[in-house]
N, C-alpha and C positions, 0 to 999 in steps of 0.2 A: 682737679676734682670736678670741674665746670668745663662745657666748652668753652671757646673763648667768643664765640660770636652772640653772646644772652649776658644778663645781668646776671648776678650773685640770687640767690633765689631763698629766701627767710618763710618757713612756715615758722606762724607764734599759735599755740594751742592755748585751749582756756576758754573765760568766761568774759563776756564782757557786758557789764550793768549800766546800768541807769545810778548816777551818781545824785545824791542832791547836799550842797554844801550849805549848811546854817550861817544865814547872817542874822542881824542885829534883829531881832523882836521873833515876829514870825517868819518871817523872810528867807525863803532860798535859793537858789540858784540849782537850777539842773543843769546835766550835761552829762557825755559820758565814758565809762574808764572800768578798768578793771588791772591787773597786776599784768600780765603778758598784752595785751590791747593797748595800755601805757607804753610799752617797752616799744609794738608797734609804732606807732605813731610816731616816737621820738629816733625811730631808725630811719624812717620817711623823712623827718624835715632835716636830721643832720647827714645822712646819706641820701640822696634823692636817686641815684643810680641804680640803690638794690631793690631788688624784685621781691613785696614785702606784702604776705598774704595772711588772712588771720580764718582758723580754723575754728569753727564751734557750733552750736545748735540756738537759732532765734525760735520767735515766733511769728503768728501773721497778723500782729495786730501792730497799732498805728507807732506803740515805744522799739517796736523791733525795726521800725519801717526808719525810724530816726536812726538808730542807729546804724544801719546800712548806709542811711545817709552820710551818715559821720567817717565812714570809712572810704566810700565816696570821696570826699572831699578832702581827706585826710592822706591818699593816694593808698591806700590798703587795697589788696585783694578783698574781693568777698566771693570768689566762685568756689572758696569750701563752706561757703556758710549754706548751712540746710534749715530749713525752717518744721516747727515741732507743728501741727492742726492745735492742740490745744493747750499748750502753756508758754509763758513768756517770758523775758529776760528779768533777770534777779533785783532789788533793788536796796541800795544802802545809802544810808546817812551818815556824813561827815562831823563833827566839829573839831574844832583845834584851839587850842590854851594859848598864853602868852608868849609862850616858850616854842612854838609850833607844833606841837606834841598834838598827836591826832587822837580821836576817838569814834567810834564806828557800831553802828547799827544797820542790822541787815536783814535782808527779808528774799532769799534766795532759795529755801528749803526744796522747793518743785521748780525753779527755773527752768524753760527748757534746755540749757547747756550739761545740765546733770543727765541728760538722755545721749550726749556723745560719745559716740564708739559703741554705743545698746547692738546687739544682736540683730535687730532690724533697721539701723541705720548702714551708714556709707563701713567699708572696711577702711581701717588705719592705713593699710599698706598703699591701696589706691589712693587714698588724701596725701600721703607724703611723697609720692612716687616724682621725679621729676624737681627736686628740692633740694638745696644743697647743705642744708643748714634745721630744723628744727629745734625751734626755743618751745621748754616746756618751766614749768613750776609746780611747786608743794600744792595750788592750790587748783591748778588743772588734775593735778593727782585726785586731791580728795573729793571731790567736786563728782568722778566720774566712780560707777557701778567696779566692784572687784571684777568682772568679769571684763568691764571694760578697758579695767587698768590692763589688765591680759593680752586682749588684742592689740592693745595698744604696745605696750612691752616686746610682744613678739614681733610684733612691724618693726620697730625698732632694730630687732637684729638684723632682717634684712635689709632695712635702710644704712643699716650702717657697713654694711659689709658691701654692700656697693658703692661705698663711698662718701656717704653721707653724715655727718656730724649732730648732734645732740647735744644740746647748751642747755644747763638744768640749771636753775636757783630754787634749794628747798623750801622758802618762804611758807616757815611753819603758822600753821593758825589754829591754836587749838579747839575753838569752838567747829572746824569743818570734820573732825574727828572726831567717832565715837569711840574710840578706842587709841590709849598714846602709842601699844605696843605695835596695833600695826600700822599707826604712823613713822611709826620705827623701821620696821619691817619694809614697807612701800616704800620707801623715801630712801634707804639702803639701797631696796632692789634696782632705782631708776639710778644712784650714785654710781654705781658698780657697770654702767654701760654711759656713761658719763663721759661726752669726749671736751668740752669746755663745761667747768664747774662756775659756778658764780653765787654762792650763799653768801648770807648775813651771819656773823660770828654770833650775832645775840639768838638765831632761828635756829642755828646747829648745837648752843650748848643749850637753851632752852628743850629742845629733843631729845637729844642724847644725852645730857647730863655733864658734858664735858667743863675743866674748871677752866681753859682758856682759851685763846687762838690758836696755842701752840695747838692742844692735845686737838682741836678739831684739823687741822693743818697733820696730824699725824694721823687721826681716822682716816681721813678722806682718799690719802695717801696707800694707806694699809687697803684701801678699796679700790687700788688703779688709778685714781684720780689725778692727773700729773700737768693737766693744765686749765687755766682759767684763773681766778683771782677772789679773796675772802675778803667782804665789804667790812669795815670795821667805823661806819662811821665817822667822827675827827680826828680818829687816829691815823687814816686813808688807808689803805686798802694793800694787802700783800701778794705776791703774786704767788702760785700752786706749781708753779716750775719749778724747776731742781734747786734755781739757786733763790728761793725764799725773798725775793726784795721785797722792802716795805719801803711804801711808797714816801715820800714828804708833801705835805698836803698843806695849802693854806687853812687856818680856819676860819669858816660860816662869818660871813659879818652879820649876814641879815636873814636869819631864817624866821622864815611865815609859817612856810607849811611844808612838814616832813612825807607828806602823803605817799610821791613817786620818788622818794628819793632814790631805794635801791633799781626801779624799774627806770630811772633814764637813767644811772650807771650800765646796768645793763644795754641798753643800748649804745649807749657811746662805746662801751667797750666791742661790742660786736661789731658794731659798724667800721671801727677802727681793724679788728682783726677780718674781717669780711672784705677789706680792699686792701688788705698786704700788710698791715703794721704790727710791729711785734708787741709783747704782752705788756711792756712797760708803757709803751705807750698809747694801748689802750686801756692802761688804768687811769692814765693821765686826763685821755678823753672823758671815760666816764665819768671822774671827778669832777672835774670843770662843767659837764653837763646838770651833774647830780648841783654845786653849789647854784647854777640859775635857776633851775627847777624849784628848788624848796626856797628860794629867795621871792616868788609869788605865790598865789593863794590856790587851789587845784592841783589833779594830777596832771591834768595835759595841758600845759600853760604856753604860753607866746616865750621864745628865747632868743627871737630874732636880735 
């Protein structure tokens, strides 16, 4: 699919915010993350070989300039990052309960990343061109204009017809939707060209209405779906291949914070199938990434 003389080559699409995590009184801590941005980063530090670029729309003011830096330093591309003249990256609040159970506040409504793929920005087909791999999510979907989900879509089939692969997780959020049917509708349409799937079973029947793993494991299926893996939290994770394994998973001793759990599964699985290993054992990876991750406090934590 790739020559052999260049890296493995990761577009991640999406938004990436200004995070601030509630400590004790008034107290927060910034930094910053987002659902595909997370998946980034944690492709960088456990594969450092592939070639991992992050797609979206900043601004030019001093929070956009941080995070360019963050990506900087992070080894992420940024020569798909475009910058908006007048609005700026989204921002949300974190807290989390005893139990690491999150909760979230957001202030993203005009971010500039909602302007990506707009009619007078960059075309989709040029951003992906030369990429061997595109990770997208449910929230890069809702985030961007119908019109831009369009362009977007349509690049897709020639991306993929030339070789190229599409790694979706529908990570449903219903407050990004004003509408569930064509959250419905959207999140099908991108399933349905879907070459590695990666959802959360609680994001798919939450959507769709489905009563278990099974029946979303039979959707997804009935939609061409036939590879990638259904995150299921401590139950571990099943894989989308013919022959259905479910994983055996240790369970959590110590979980803090569930924030990135399914975003570094996702990457340790990609990273794992992006250098040759088959699907079992990159659920393995992503497991084992996912139980350090949520065992500290943040999305994009130290797992050294």
């Amino acid at each position: 699919m790739k020559p052999v003389d260049r890296p493995f080559r990761i577009a991640c699409v999406g938004e990436v915010m200004i995070e601030l995590v509630a400590g004790d009184g008034n107290a927060a801590e910034l930094s910053v993350a987002g659902d595909t941005y997370n998946t980034a980063a944690y492709l960088k530090r456990v594969a450092p070989v592939l070639d991992v670029e992050y797609v979206t729309v900043l601004g030019r003011d001093r929070f956009s300039d941080r995070i360019v830096r963050d990506m900087e330093a992070r080894g992420i591309g940024a020569t798909a990052v475009t910058r908006h003249p007048n609005r700026m990256p989204g921002l949300y609040a974190i807290e989390t309960d005893a139990a690491g159970e999150r909760s979230f506040a957001y202030w993203r409504s005009s971010s500039a990343a909602r302007t990506l793929f707009d009619a007078d920005g960059r075309d989709p087909a040029d951003v992906l061109a030369g990429h061997d791999l595109v990770l997208l999510s449910g929230i890069s979907l809702a985030i961007l204009s119908r019109a831009a989900r369009d362009r977007l879509r349509n690049a897709l089939e020639g991306f993929r017809a030339s070789g190229g692969l599409l790694a979706f997780d529908s990570n449903f959020r219903p407050h990004l939707w004003n509408d569930l049917e064509l959250a419905r509708a959207e999140t099908k349409r991108f399933w349905r060209c879907t070459d590695i799937a990666l959802p959360s079973v609680d994001d798919e029947m939450a959507l769709f209405g489905d009563a278990d793993g099974a029946e979303v494991m039979a959707r997804l299926r009935s939609w061409g779906v036939s590879r990638g893996a259904i995150k299921r939290g401590d139950a571990g994770p099943v894989d989308l291949g013919p022959g259905g394994h479910a994983l055996s998973v240790p369970v959590a001793e110590n979980v803090v914070d569930t924030t990135a759990a399914g975003d570094s599964f996702n990457a340790g699985y990609l990273a794992a199938t992006s250098t040759g290993r088959s699907s079992i054992k990159a659920m393995e990876a992503g497991h084992a990434l996912a139980l350090k991750v949520i065992g500290k406090r943040g999305a994009i934590v130290d797992i050294d």
